[in-house]
Structures are given as structure tokens and as C-alpha cells.
C-alpha positions in Angstrom: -106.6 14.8 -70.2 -110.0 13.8 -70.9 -110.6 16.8 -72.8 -107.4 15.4 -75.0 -109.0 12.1 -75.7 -112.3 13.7 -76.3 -110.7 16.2 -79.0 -109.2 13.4 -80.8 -112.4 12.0 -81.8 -113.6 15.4 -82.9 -111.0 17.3 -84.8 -111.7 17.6 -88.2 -109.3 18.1 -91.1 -109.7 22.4 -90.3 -105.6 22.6 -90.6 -102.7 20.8 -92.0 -99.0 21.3 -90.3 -95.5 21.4 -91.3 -92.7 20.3 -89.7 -91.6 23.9 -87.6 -88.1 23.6 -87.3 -85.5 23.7 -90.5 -83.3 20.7 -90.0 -83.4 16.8 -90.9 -84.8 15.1 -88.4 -83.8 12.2 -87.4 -79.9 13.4 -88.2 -79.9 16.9 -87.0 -83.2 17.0 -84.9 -85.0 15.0 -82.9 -88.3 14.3 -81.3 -87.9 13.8 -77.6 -91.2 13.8 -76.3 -94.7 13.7 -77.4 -98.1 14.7 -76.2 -98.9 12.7 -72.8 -102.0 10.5 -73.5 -102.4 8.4 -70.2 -105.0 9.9 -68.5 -103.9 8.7 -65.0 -100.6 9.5 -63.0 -98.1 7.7 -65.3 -97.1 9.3 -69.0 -97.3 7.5 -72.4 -96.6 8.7 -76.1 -99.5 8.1 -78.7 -97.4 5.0 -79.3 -97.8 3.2 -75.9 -94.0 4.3 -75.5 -92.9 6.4 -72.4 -91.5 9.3 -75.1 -93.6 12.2 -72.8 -94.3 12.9 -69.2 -97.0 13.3 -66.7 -99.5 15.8 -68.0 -97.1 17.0 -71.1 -99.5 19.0 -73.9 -97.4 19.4 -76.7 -94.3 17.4 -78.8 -90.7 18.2 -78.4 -88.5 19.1 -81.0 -84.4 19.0 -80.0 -81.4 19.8 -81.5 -78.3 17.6 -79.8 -76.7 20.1 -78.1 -76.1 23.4 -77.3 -73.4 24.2 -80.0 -76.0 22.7 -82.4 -78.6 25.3 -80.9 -75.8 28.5 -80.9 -75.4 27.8 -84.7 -78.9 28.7 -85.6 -81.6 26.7 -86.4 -84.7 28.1 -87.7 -88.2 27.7 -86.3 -91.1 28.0 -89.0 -94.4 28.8 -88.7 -96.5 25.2 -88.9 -99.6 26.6 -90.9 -101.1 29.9 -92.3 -102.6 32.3 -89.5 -102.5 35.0 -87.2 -100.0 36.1 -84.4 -102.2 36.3 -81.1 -99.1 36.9 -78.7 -95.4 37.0 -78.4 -92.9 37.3 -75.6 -89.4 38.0 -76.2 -86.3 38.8 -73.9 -86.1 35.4 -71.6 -82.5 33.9 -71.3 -81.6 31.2 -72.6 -80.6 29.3 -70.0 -80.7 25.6 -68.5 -83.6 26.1 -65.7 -82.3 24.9 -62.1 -85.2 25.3 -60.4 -89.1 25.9 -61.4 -89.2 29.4 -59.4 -87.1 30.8 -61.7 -89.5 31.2 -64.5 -92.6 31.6 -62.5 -95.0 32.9 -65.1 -92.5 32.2 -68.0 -92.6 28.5 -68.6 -92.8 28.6 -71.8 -90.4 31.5 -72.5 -90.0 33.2 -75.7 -92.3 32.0 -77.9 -95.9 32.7 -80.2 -99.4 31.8 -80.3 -100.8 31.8 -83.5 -104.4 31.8 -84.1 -105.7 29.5 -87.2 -109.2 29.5 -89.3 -112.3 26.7 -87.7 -110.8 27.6 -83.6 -107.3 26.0 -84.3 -104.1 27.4 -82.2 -100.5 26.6 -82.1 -98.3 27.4 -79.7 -94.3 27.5 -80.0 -91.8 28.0 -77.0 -88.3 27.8 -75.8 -87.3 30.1 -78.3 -84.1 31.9 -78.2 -83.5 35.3 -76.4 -83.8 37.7 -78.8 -84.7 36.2 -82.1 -88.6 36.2 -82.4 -89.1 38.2 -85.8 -93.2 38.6 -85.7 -95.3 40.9 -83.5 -98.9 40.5 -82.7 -101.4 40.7 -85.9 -99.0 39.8 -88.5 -100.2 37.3 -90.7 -97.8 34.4 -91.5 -97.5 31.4 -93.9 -96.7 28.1 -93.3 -92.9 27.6 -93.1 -92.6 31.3 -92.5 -89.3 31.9 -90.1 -90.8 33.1 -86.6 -87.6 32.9 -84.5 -84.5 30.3 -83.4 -84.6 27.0 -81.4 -83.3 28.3 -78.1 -83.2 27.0 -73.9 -85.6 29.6 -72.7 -88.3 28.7 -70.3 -88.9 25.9 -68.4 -86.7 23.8 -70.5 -83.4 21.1 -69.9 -82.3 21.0 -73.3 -82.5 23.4 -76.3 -86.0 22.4 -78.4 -89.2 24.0 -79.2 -92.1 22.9 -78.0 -94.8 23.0 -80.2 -98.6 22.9 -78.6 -101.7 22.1 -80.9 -105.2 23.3 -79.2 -108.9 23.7 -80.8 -111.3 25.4 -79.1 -108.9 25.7 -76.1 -108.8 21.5 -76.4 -105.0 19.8 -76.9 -105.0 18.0 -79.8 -102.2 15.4 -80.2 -100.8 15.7 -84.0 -99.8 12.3 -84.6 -103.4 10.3 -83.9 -105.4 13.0 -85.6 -103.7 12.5 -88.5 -102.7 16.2 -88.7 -99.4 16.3 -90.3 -98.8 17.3 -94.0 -96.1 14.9 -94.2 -96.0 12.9 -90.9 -92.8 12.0 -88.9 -91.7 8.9 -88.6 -91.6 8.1 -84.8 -88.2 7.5 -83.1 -88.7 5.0 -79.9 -85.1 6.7 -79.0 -82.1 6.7 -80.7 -78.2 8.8 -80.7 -78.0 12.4 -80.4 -74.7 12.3 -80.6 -71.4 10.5 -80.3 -67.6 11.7 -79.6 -63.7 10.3 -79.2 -62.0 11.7 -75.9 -58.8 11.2 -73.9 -61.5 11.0 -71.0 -63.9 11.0 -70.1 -65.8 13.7 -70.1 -68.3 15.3 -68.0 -72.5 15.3 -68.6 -72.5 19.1 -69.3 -69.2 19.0 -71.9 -71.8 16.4 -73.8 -74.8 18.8 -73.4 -72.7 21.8 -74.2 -71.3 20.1 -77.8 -67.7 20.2 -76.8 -66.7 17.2 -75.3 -65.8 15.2 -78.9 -62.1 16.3 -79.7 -61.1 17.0 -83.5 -57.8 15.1 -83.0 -55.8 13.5 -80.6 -52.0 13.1 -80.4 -50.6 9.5 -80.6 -49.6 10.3 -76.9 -53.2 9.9 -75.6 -53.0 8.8 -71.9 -56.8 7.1 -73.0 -59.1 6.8 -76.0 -62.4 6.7 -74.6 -66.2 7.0 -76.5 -69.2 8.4 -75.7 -72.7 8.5 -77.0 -75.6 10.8 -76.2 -78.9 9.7 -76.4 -82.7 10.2 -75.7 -85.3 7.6 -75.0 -83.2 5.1 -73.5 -85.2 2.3 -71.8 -84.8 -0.1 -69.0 -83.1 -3.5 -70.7 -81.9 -1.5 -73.4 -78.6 -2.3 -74.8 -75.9 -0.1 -75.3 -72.7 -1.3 -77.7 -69.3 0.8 -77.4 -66.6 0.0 -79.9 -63.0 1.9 -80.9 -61.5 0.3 -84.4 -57.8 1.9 -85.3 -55.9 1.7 -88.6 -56.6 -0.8 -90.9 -60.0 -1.7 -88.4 -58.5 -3.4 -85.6 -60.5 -3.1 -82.4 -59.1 -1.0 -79.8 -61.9 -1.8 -77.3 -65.3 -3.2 -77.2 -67.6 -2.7 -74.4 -71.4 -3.4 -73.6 -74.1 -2.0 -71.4 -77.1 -2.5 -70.3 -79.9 -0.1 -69.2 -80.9 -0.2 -65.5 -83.6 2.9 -65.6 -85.6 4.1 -68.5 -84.1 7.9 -69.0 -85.3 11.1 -71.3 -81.8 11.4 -72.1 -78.4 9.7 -71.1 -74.5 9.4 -71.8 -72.4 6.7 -71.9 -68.6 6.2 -72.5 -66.1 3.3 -72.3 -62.5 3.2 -73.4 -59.2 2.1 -73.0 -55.9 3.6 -71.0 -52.6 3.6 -73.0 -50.0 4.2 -70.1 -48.0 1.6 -72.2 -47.9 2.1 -75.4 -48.2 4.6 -77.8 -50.8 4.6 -80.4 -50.4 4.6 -84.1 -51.4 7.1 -86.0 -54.1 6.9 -88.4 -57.9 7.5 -88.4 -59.7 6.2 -85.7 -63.4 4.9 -85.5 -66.1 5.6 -82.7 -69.3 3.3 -83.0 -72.3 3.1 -80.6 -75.0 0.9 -81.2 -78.6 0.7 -79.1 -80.3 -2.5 -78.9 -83.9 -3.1 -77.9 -85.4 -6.7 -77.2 -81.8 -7.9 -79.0 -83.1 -5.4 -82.4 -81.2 -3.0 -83.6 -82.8 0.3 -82.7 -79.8 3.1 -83.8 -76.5 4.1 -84.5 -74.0 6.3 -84.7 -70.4 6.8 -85.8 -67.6 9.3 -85.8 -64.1 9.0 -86.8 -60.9 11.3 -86.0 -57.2 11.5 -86.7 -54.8 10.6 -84.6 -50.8 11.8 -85.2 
């Protein structure tokens, strides 16, 4: 790490990046974790935040789930240069245990070699969908392959390293960005209604949030998917019906800080039936009592 800190104070303005995934961040990606700066045991974003992990050299770009990732989202080449290396043909896949990519952590992916001893690195890309071989020259934004889960991964992203002269550089304190990203201390991934509910990997996966429900419901129950969630946070839960009435109304508060997290709350309806009309999901994260992010989703109920 002290090779990091010591980089930071050397880089020169030798390369500018772009953003290397197509999508809107914020709304259909999201940062998860940055470049770990702490040079001792613990982990800290360039921030102060806890956005990274013990000895992490590069910045994680997510999509929200795994149907987000099957749809296709485009990574990009993040400046002009040279393919040093590919590897293709990893599965995408959700690793259970480190052995199982021995030698493949960061799975499919690209090194691409930049004028003034610059590199980038991209990984986790999906099975089959790197499109450049070694000594093709790319541009910036050029498509290179698809956000995928190969790798040592949890969660379907790219992780994009920045090196020069074998050095990490951190993006965001070297000022390296063409149009820098606006930092996300945490915030919704995404958010469903249910008649339960449902299960961590039916989040992950993108299919727990139903399109409708039937006014027979046994339960209407929401859920919200996050990343960055941290101890004393504050998580709001709220169902509004026809006309806007609340259905339910529940509150939460972080025990652990957490890379990524679910929580749901509803109501039973063993009683009554429910009218039909569209229905409202809110979630709302609170930090220090501010309002941090949210998220909303509405379906029909008949």
C-alpha cells in the first residue's frame, strides 16, 4: 500500500479515463467499492468511508442483479491503448470458495497497455463475450466485452485496476477521471413488492419483485437491496394502496456495516381482501437522521 500512497503524489496527468461500463450510474450501476487506501489491516475508500476491503486495488462497478447483468451491459475501453492480455472462457458463476479460481481471480478480462507506463486492467467479464485479442489497438469507449460474475467475484461488476509503472493508482485522488463520478456513501440497488418474503438469492438473481399480484394476496411485503449499508443506518419500509393510504410502515436500524444487504417488512391479509388498484413500495436509507437514498416501485393489484 505504500507503493499506492507513494503513486498518488507522482502520477502525472499521462492519461484521462472514461467511465467503462454503458449505463447510468447511480440508476442502473453502481460503485460498490473503491481502491483500499488504509495502509494497515482495516479498509477505507479515498473518502474515509469503508466502500473497499483489506488490500482491494481497483474500484468496483455493479449492475443490481443478475437479470440486469444477463441483459447485457457493455464494458468500454477507459482510454486509447494497447491489448497486452486477454483470457476468455471462465464461467460466470457466484464463487463459493477461493480454490475454485486458483489462478483465475480475476477471470475473463483485459490488460491494456497506455502511452508514459499507464495500464488498466478490467475483470469479471462474462463467459464468452471479450471481443479484442492481444495487439489490437482500441479507443476510449471502445466495447471490449459484457459485465459478467466471472472470477473471484459475489456479484456481477467489473473491476477496473489502474497501475503506472506496476504502481496502483487510485482514480478518484489523482484526479484522473474525464468526467469524475460522484461518490455514493451507499444507496438502493433495488426494491420489489412480494406476497413474501423472499429469499437473499431470488433478490440477487432479479426475480423476487412480482409484476402483479392478485387481490387474494395472503401478504404484501417489500423489500429493498442495497450496498454500503452502515452500522446506525436507518432503513424506512412503507406500502401506500389506492388513493395513498398506508398499508404498512416499518423501520430498521443497522446493527453491522455490510457490502450489500436486504431488507423486507410487510403486512399479512388472512382477513381481508385487498382492493385493487396500484400499489406503492418506498424504502428510504437514513444516515445520522439525513436522507441518504431512495427508491420506489409501484404494481397492480386485481
Amino acid at each position: 500500500m505504500a507503493a499506492l500512497m507513494l503513486a498518488h503524489a507522482a502520477s502525472a496527468q499521462d492519461i484521462t479515463l472514461r467511465f467503462p461500463l454503458d449505463c447510468r450510474l447511480g440508476e442502473t450501476c453502481f460503485i460498490q467499492q473503491y481502491v483500499d487506501t488504509d495502509p494497515g489491516p482495516g479498509a477505507a475508500d479515498h473518502s474515509g468511508g469503508p466502500l473497499s476491503y483489506d488490500g482491494h486495488r481497483g474500484t468496483d462497478i455493479r449492475v443490481a442483479d443478475l437479470e440486469a447483468m444477463a441483459a447485457g451491459v457493455l464494458v468500454l475501453a477507459p482510454a486509447d491503448g494497447i491489448v497486452r492480455a486477454t483470457r476468455d472462457g471462465v464461467p460466470d458463476r457466484i464463487m463459493a470458495d477461493p480454490s475454485e479460481v486458483a489462478g483465475q481471480d480475476c477471470g475473463n478480462g483485459i490488460v491494456l497497455a497506455h502511452p508514459g507506463g499507464w495500464e488498466t486492467q478490467l475483470c469479471h467479464l462474462a463467459q464468452g463475450s471479450v471481443r479484442v485479442t492481444q495487439d489490437d489497438r482500441v479507443r476510449a469507449g471502445d466495447p471490449v466485452g459484457r459485465v459478467g460474475l466471472s472470477g473471484r467475484t459475489q456479484f456481477p461488476h467489473v473491476h477496473l485496476s489502474v497501475r503506472r509503472d506496476g504502481a496502483v493508482i487510485d482514480p478518484f485522488p489523482a484526479g484522473l477521471w474525464q468526467d469524475p463520478p460522484d461518490y455514493q456513501p451507499g444507496g438502493f440497488l433495488s426494491i420489489g413488492l412480494a406476497d413474501a418474503v423472499p429469499s437473499f438469492e431470488a433478490v440477487k438473481a432479479g426475480t423476487a419483485d412480482a409484476a402483479r399480484l392478485p387481490v387474494t394476496a395472503p401478504a404484501l411485503v417489500v423489500w429493498a437491496y442495497l450496498f454500503g449499508g452502515r452500522a446506525g443506518d436507518t432503513i424506512r419500509l412503507r406500502i401506500q394502496g389506492v388513493e395513498e393510504e398506508e398499508i404498512f410502515a416499518h423501520e430498521t436500524r443497522l446493527e453491522r456495516t455490510q457490502a450489500e444487504l436486504f431488507r423486507a417488512a410487510g403486512r399479512r391479509l388472512t382477513a381481508a381482501q385487498l382492493r385493487g388498484g396500484l400499489y406503492r413500495g418506498e424504502a428510504v436509507l437514513l444516515r445520522d437522521g439525513v436522507e441518504i437514498d431512495r427508491i420506489e416501485t409501484t404494481i397492480p393489484i386485481r
